[in-house]
Phi, psi and omega in degrees: 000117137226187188291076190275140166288109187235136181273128158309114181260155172339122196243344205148143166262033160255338188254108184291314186208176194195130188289097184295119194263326183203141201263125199286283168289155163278173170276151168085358156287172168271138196189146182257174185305147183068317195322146157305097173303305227188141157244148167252159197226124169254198195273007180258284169204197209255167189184140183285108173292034275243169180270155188279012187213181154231128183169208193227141210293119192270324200238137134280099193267001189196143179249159186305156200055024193251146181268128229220092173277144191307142188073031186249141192299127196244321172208172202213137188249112187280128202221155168294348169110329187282357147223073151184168202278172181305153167265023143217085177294185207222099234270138162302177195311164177255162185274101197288332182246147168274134162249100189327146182262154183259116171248132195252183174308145161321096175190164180252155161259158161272318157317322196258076163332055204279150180226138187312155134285198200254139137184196191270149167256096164285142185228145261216107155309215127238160229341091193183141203261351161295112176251170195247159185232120180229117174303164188288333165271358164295292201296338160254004160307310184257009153291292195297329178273339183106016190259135176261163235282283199314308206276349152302315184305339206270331198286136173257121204243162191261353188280194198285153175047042167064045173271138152264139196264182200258134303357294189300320176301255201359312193289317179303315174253020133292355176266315195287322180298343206275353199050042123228058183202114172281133169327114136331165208178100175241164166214173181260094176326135158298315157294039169294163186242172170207136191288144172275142224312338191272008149240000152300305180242075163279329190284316171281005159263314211275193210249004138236157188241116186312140163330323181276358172270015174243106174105181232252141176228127135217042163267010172247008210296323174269067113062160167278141183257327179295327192280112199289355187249018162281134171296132116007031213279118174246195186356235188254102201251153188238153147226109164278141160248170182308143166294178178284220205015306203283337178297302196276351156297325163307298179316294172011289190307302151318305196311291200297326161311313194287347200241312179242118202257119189302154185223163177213114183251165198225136178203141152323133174229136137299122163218051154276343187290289217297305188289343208257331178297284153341268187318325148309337182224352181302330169268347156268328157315330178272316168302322174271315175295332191076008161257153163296077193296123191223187187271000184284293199313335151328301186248032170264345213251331176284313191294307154359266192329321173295327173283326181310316154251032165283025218296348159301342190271330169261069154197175174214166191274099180245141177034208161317335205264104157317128183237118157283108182299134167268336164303160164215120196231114177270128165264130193257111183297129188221146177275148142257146185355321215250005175081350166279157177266154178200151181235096182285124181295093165297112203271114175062040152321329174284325173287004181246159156237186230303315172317246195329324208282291207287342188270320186306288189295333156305308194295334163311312224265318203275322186293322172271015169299318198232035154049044178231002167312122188277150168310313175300000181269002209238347180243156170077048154269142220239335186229170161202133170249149158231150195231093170284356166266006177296336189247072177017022144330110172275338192183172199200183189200062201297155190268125186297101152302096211313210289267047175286183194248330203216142162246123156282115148287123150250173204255188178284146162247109158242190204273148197206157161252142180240159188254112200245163180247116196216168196276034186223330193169192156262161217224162136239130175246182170268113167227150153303108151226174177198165192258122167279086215236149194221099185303157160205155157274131209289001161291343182226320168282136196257177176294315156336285185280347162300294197298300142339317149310303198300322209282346208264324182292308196292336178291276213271032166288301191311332200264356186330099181289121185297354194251352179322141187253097209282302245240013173245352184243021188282000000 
């Protein structure tokens, strides 16, 4: 008999701790090799663990919601010895530096449609130091009926640790249309007060996060009174507080201004060869490849080619030390539904073409549709692009996901009159154009060379051959 150690494991080499949202086993179960122990949630996206042994659960070291740095012993597996690995498995590297995780700008890409993965939302009661945990689907169950924050809290639930279930909203609010039961019925005083973000989410800056930073809070909604920097709330007003995610793209966010001090350069592009090109082949593409073509795969396969002779650009800073990356993993800044961001990585982008570019960004797309994205899908991105022209944006001006060095925007494409140069004179025609615009950091990109990228990315959008046989680069 002995004693397996099961560690958190290395998640990304940006992600430093990770939140336990729900524990698979009990101590004193039983559990095989692979099986799903636990799930966890980082600041990318939520994930399954599985055990590294077969045997029977002796220790649980952490209860649900408690946040957890990455290598740290989380639970310990009593095993017979003959399938499972030694028990002084070897704890990963320990981390000597924190590095930001790179969260991008606010934008969609269109292809990648994303939807969170599942996990718990907590909400806070008022006044009361006990929180409720409500799933995302008790929370649009009770969106779609009309049940509000308060009068949900109110609700008595059967699921574990008193959690309300997609049975219990359900019951309820057949008992409430049926009149036999009255609505909880909450307001917002008007003159309630609301602490202002900089003491509200102190608690989502600092570099672990308490159980009360994850989900809808209205326990600060009545306020210190005293205190001369609370807003106000007057007439008719709703206050949410931020979700875990929206908490920690904030930090991010903040983190990556404080950390790099950004420059943003701007360019022109023609890409009617690219729209005319598209419209030509997009329907035997999709019929012979069986995937969809669209214009992001289009312009990952020219912006590739350029980092290739960019490697500043494709690198990140740690401390004194410049790191060139040689991959080149393009991150697509994608919004999701609920309106929060997630950024999934296309991986050796320079090594696929328009075929493999374009399944990669679907299969991205499918995996999150059915709430399989993997952690590895979302790390060891080296560049990022975001497409500020899904909502008709001509140009932006994006916050450099850390630690990378550089963000591309791209803009809307519109239709323009232009002055063109032909071997008879100059002409003006109507071409599809659009604006490049490119945050970077000025510790390591100089102007010279920001500028210079971009414009070397818009000539090869502009040389796109409009006669291309796609299916001689498969």
């Amino acid at each position: 008999m002995s004693v397996v150690d099961l560690i958190l494991p290395k998640l990304g080499e940006s992600i430093m701790e990770a939140t336990i949202l729900k524990w698979h086993k009990a101590v004193g179960d039983t559990i095989q090799l692979d099986e799903t122990l636990l799930d966890i949630a980082t600041d990318k996206v939520d994930s399954e663990i599985p055990s590294i042994a077969a045997g029977t659960i002796t220790e649980i070291l952490f209860e649900v919601n408690s946040v957890v740095p990455i290598g740290t012993v989380i639970a310990r597996i009593q095993t017979s010895g003959s399938n499972s690995p030694a028990t002084n498995t070897p704890a990963p590297e320990p981390i000597q530096q924190k590095i930001i995780e790179p969260v991008a700008s606010p934008s969609i890409i269109e292809e990648v449609p994303f939807i969170p993965a599942t996990s718990n939302i907590e909400i806070q009661q008022e006044n009361s130091n006990e929180a409720r945990f409500f799933s995302p689907l008790v929370l649009n169950i009770a969106q779609n009926e009309g049940v509000g924050l308060n009068e949900l809290q109110q609700i008595p639930g059967t699921g574990s640790q008193g959690r309300v279930s997609k049975k219990d909203i359900l019951n309820y609010v057949a008992q409430k249309k049926a009149g036999l039961i009255q609505p909880i019925i909450a307001s917002t005083p008007a003159n309630a007060f609301v602490s202002t973000p900089s003491q509200s989410s102190n608690a989502a800056i600092s570099n672990t996060f308490p159980p009360t930073d994850y989900g809808f809070s209205t326990s600060n909604v009545a306020g210190k009174l005293a205190n001369p920097d609370e807003v106000i709330v007057t007439g008719n007003t709703e206050i949410i507080e931020m979700d875990r995610m929206r908490k920690l793209i904030a930090k991010h966010m903040v983190e990556s201004v404080q950390t790099s001090p950004h420059v943003t350069s701007f360019v022109e592009a023609d890409v009617t060869n690219m729209v005319v090109w598209r419209e030509k082949v997009k329907q035997l593409f999709e019929k012979r490849e069986g995937t969809k073509l669209t214009f992001t795969p289009i312009f990952m396969e020219c912006i590739a080619k350029v980092l290739e002779q960019f490697p500043y650009i494709n690198c990140s800073l740690q401390g004194d030390n410049i790191i060139l990356k040689k991959d080149i993993n393009i991150g697509m800044a994608t919004a999701l539904p609920s309106g929060n961001l997630i950024v999934p990585v296309i991986k050796g982008a320079n090594q696929l073409s328009i075929v493999g570019l374009s399944k990669a960004v679907n299969n991205l797309a499918n995996a999150a549709r059915n709430n399989q994205l993997k952690p590895q899908d979302t790390q060891g991105g080296t560049f990022t692009v975001t497409n500020v022209g899904t909502f008709g944006s001509i140009m932006g001006t994006p916050i450099i996901p850390q630690p990378q060095v550089a963000i591309l925007a791209l803009g809307a494409i519109k239709k323009r009159p232009v002055v063109i140069e032909t071997p008879s004179g100059d002409a003006i025609l109507v071409r599809h154009m659009m604006y490049l615009s490119m945050s970077y950091d000025h510790r390591i990109v100089d102007g010279a060379m920001g500028s210079s990228f971009l414009s070397a990315v818009a000539k090869e959008f502009e040389k796109w051959d409009p006669n291309r046989q796609w299916f001689q680069y498969v």
